[in-house]
C-alpha positions in Angstrom: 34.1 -40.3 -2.0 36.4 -39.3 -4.9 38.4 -41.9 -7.2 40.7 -40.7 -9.9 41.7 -43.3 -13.0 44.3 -43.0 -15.1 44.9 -45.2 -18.4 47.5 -45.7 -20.6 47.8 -43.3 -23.3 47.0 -45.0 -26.8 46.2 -48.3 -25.4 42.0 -49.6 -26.2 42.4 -52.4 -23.2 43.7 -50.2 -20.9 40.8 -47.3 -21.5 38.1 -49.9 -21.8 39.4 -51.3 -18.5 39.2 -47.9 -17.2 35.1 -47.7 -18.3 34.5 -51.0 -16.7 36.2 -49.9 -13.0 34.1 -46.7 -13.2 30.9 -48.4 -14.2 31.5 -50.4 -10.8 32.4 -47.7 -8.7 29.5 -45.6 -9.7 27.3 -48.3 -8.7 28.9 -48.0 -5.1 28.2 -43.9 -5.2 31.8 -42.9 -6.3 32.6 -39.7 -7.8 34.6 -41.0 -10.5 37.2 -38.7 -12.7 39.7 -39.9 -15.6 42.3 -38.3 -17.1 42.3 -36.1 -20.1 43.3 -38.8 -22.5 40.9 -41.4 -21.2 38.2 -38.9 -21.1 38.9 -38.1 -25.1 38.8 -41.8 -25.9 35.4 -42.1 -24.0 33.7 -39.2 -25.6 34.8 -40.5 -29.1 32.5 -43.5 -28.0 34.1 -46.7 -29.0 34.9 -47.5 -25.6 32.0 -46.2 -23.8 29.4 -47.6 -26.2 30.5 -50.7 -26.8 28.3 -53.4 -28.5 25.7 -50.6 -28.8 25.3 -50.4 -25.0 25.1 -47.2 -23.5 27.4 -47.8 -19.9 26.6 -45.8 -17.2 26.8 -42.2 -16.7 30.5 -41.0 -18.4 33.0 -39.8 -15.3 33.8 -36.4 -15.6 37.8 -35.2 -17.1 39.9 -35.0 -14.2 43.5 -33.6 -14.6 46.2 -35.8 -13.3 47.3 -33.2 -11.5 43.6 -32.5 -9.2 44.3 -36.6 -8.0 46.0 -35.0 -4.9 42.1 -34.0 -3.9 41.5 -37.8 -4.5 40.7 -40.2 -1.9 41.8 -43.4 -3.9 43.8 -43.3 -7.4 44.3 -46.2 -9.9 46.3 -46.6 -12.8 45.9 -48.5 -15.6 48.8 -49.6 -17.4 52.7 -49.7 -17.1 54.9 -48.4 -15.2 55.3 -45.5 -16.8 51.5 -44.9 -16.7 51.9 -45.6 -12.5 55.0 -43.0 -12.1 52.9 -40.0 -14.3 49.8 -40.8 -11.7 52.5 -40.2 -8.7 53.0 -37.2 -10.4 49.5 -35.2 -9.8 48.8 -37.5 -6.9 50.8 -36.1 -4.1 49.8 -38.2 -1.1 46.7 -39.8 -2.4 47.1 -43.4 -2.6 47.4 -45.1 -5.8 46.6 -48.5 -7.0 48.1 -49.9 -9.6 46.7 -52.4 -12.6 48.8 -54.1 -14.9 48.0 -55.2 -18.2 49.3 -58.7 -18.0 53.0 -58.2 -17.7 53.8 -57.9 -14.3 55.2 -54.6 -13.6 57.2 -53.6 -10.5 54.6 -51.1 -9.5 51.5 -52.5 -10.4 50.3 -55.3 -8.6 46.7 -55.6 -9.2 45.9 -58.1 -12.5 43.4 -56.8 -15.1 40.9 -59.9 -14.5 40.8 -58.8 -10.3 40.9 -55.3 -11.0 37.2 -54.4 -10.6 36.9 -56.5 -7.8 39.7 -55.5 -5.9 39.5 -51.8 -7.0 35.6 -52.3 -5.9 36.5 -53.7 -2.5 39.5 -51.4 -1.5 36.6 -48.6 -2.1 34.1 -49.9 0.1 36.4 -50.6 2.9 37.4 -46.9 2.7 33.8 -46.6 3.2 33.9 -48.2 6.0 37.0 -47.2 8.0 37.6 -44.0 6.5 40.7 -44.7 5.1 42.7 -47.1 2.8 45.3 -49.2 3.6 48.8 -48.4 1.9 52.4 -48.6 1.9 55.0 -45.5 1.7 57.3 -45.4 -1.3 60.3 -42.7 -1.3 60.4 -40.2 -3.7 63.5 -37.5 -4.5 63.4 -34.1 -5.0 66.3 -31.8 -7.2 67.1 -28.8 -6.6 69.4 -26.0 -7.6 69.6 -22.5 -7.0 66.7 -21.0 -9.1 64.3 -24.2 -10.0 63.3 -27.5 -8.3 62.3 -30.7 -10.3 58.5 -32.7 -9.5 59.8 -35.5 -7.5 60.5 -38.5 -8.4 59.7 -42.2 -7.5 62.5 -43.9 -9.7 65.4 -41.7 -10.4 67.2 -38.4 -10.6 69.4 -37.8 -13.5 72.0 -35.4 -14.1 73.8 -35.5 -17.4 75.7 -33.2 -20.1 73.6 -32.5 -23.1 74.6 -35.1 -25.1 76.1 -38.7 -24.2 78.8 -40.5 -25.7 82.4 -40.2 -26.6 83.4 -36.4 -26.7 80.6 -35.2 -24.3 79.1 -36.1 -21.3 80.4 -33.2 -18.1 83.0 -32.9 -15.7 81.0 -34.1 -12.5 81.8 -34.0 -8.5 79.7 -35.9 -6.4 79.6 -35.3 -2.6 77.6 -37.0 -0.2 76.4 -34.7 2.6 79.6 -32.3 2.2 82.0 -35.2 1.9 83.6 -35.8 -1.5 83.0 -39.4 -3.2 83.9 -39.3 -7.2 85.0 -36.5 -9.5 85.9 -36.8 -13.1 84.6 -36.6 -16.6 81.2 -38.5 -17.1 77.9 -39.1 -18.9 76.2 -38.2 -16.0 75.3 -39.3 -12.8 72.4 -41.3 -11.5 70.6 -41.3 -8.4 68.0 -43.8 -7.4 65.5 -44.3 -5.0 65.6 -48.5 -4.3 62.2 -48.9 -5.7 64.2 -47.3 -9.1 66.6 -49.9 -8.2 65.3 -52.0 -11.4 65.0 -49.3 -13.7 67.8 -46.8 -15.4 69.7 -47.5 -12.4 69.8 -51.3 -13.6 70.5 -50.4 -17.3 73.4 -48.2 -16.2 75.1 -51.3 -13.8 73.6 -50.0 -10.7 72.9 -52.5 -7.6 69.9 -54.4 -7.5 67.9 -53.6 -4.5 64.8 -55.2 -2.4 62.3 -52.3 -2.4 62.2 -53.2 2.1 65.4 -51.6 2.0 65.8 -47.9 2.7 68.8 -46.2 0.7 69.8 -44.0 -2.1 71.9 -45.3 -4.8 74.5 -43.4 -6.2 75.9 -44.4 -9.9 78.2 -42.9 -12.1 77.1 -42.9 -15.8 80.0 -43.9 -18.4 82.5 -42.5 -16.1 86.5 -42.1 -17.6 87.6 -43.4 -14.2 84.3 -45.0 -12.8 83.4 -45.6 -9.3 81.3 -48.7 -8.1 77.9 -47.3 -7.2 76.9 -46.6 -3.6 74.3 -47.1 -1.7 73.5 -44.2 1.0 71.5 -43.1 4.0 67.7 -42.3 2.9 68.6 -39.1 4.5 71.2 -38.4 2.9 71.8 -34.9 0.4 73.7 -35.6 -2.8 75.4 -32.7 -4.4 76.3 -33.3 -8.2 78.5 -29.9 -9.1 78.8 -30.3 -13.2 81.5 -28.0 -15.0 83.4 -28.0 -18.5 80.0 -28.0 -20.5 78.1 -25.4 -22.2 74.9 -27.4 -20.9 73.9 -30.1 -19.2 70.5 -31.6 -17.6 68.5 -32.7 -14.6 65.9 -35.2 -15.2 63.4 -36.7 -12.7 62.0 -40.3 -13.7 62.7 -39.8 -17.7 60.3 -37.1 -18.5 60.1 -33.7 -16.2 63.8 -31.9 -17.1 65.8 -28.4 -16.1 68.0 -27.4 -18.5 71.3 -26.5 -16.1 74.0 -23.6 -16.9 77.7 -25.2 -15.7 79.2 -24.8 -13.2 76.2 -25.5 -11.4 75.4 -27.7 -8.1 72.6 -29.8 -8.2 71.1 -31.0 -4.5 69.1 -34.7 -4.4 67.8 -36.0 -1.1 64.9 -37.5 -0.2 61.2 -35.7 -0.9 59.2 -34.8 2.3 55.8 -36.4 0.6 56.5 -40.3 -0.4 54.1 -42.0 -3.0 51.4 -44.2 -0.9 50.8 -47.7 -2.8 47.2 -49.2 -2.3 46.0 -52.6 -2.9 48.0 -56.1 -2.4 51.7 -56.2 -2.2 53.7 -57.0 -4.9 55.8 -60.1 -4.8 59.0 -58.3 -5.9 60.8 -61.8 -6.8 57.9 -62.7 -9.8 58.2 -59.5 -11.5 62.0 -59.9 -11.4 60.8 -62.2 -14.6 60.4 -59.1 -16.5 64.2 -58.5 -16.7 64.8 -61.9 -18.2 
C-alpha cells in the first residue's frame, strides 16, 4: 500500500506532523512518500531528529504530481495546501488535516490525525478500498491550451483590475446569452468554491450537497446578480477590447489569453474524492466571521 503526504510549505507543525503520520504508517507496512518540500525539511534534520531521536526510516521524495499512483493521500495544512494535493492527485483520495483552524476542506484535527489517518489505512487493508466522497472539479479550455482543473474556481479576467481596465466579457450558458458588458472579469465556481473568491466577489453562498455552478460577474459596469447553473452545464466567457487578459484555475495555475478569445468552463470528467470524516460545513462557517 502506497500513502502520499503533503505539508504545508514553510510551516515546522505542519512538517513535524507530517514525520509523526509516517512514523505510524510505517509501523502498519506503508510505503510512505512526501512531497519535495517536506522531504527538504526532513533531510535538513530538525524535524526528523528531534530531541536527538532518530524516527524511523525517512519516506522517500514523492512529487505531488506521482499521488495519482497513490492509494490514500493526506494533506497537512490549509486549504490551499488541500487544493495543490488535488492537483497531482487525480482520483486518489485525499484526507485532509487542519492545523487548528477549521478549514472547509480539511476535516481531520491535528491531535486525531495519526489515529484517524492510522485507521482509514488499515481499513483499506482490509476492504481494499477507502471510503470517500466526490467533489466537482472544472476544467478551462480554449482553442490551443486547457487549464489543471480546479476544485474552487475558474477565473477569467483582463490583465489588470480596476478602474480603466478589466475586458469586455460575454457570458453564455450552453449557447444561450446571459451578461455582456465591460468587467473585471468573470468568475465561475464550483459550490464547494462557493466560500472562497466566489464569496469575496458577492457570489451566493452554497451548501457543498448542492450540485451547481455559479456564475459571477467581477466589478461589472452594469452587473448581473450571479447565477447558479446545471452541474452540466458549459460556460462560454468570450473577452474582447483588451490587449490581454487571463484564465486562472483555483489562484495559481494561469493561461495568458490573446482577445477576442472564448474561454469554455464545464464540469471536469475526474472529481476530487475526500477521505476521512465529514466536515460539518456550518462550524467552519466560523472562519468567515
Amino acid at each position: 500500500m502506497k500513502v502520499g503526504i503533503v505539508g504545508q510549505r514553510g510551516n515546522h507543525r505542519a512538517v513535524s506532523l507530517v514525520g509523526d503520520i509516517a512514523e505510524r504508517l510505517h509501523e502498519l507496512g506503508v510505503d510512505v512518500g512526501v512531497d519535495e518540500s517536506t522531504h527538504e525539511e526532513f533531510q535538513r534534520g530538525d524535524v526528523w531528529h528531534e530531541d536527538g531521536a532518530d524516527r524511523i526510516a525517512m519516506p522517500h521524495c514523492l512529487p505531488v504530481d506521482a499521488f495519482s499512483e497513490c492509494d490514500l493521500a493526506v494533506s497537512v495544512g490549509g486549504d490551499g495546501t488541500f487544493l495543490y494535493t488535488a492537483r497531482g492527485a487525480g482520483g486518489t483520495p485525499i484526507m485532509g488535516v487542519n492545523l487548528g483552524e477549521v478549514g472547509f476542506l480539511n476535516a481531520v484535527s491535528p491531535n486525531e490525525a495519526v489515529a484517524t489517518i492510522a485507521a482509514e489505512v488499515e481499513r483499506i487493508h482490509e476492504t481494499g478500498e477507502p471510503r470517500f466522497r466526490e467533489m466537482a472539479r472544472l476544467r478551462a479550455e480554449s482553442e490551443d491550451w486547457e487549464l489543471p482543473a480546479a476544485l474552487n474556481e475558474v477565473v477569467v479576467q483582463g490583465a489588470q483590475r480596476g478602474h480603466g481596465n478589466g475586458v469586455s466579457v460575454e457570458v453564455r450558458v450552453d449557447g444561450s446569452l446571459y451578461t455582456s458588458g465591460h468587467a473585471d472579469g468573470v468568475l465561475v465556481s464550483t459550490t464547494t468554491g462557493s466560500t472562497a473568491y466566489n464569496l469575496s466577489e458577492g457570489g451566493p453562498l452554497v451548501h457543498p450537497s448542492v450540485e451547481g455552478l455559479l456564475v459571477t460577474e467581477m466589478c461589472a459596469e452594469e452587473e448581473m446578480p450571479s447565477l447558479v447553473v446545471d452541474t452540466d452545464a458549459t460556460v462560454t466567457v468570450r473577452v474582447d477590447d483588451a490587449e490581454t487578459a487571463v484564465a486562472v484555475s483555483d489562484g495559481r495555475m494561469r493561461e495568458t489569453v490573446a482577445p477576442p478569445a472564448e474561454i469554455h468552463i464545464e464540469r471536469a470528467a475526474t472529481p476530487v474524492r475526500i477521505a476521512g470524516p465529514p466536515l460539518d460545513f456550518f462550524t467552519a462557517l466560523g472562519k468567515l466571521e
